[in-house]
C-alpha positions in Angstrom: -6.1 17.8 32.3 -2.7 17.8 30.7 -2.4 17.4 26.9 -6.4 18.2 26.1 -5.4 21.0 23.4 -7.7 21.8 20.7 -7.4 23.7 17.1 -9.4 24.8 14.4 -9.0 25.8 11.2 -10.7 25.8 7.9 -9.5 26.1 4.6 -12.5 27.0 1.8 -15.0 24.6 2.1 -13.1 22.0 4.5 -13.0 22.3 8.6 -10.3 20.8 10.3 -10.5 20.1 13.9 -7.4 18.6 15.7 -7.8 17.0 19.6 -4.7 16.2 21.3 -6.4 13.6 23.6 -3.1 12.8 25.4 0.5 13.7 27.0 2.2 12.8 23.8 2.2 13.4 20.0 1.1 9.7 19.9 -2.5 10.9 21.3 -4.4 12.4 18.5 -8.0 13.1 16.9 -8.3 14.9 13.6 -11.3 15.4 12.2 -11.7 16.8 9.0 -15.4 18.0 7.8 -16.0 19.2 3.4 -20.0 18.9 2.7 -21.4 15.9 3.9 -18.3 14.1 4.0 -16.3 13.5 7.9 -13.1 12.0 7.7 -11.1 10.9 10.6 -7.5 10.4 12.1 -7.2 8.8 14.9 -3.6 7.6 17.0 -3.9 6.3 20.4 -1.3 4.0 22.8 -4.9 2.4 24.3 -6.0 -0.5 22.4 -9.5 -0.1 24.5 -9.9 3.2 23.8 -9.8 3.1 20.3 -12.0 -0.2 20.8 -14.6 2.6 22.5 -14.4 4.9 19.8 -15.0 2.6 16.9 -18.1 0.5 19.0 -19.2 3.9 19.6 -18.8 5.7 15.9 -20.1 1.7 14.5 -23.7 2.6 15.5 -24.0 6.1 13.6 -22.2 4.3 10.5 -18.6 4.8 10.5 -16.5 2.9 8.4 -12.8 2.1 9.3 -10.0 1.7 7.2 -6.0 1.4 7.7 -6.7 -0.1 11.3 -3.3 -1.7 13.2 -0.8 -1.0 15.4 2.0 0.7 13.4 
């Protein structure tokens, strides 16, 4: 499938894992692992598939922040 790219990289302690989920730079997953602590970037086009994501990542606790079209 076109645009499903993935890199890894890790910097001392942190991981960062970026997952171009899409055709364009507008498609993107970043997640970024220190300790016990994941953080998340996420840019999508799809309103309902960043509705999935969050219903999903809602039942193992994750918290969302900075939330809107931009």
């Amino acid at each position: 499938h076109p645009g499903l790219d993935t890199a890894a990289t890790r910097d001392g302690a942190r991981l960062l894992i970026q997952n171009d989920i899409g055709t364009n730079d507008a498609h993107v997953l970043v997640i970024q692992m220190e300790g016990l602590s994941i953080t998340l970037t996420y840019s999508d086009l799809h309103e309902r598939r960043f509705a999935f994501f969050q219903e999903l990542l809602s039942e193992i606790g994750a918290q969302w922040s900075g939330v809107g079209a931009r």
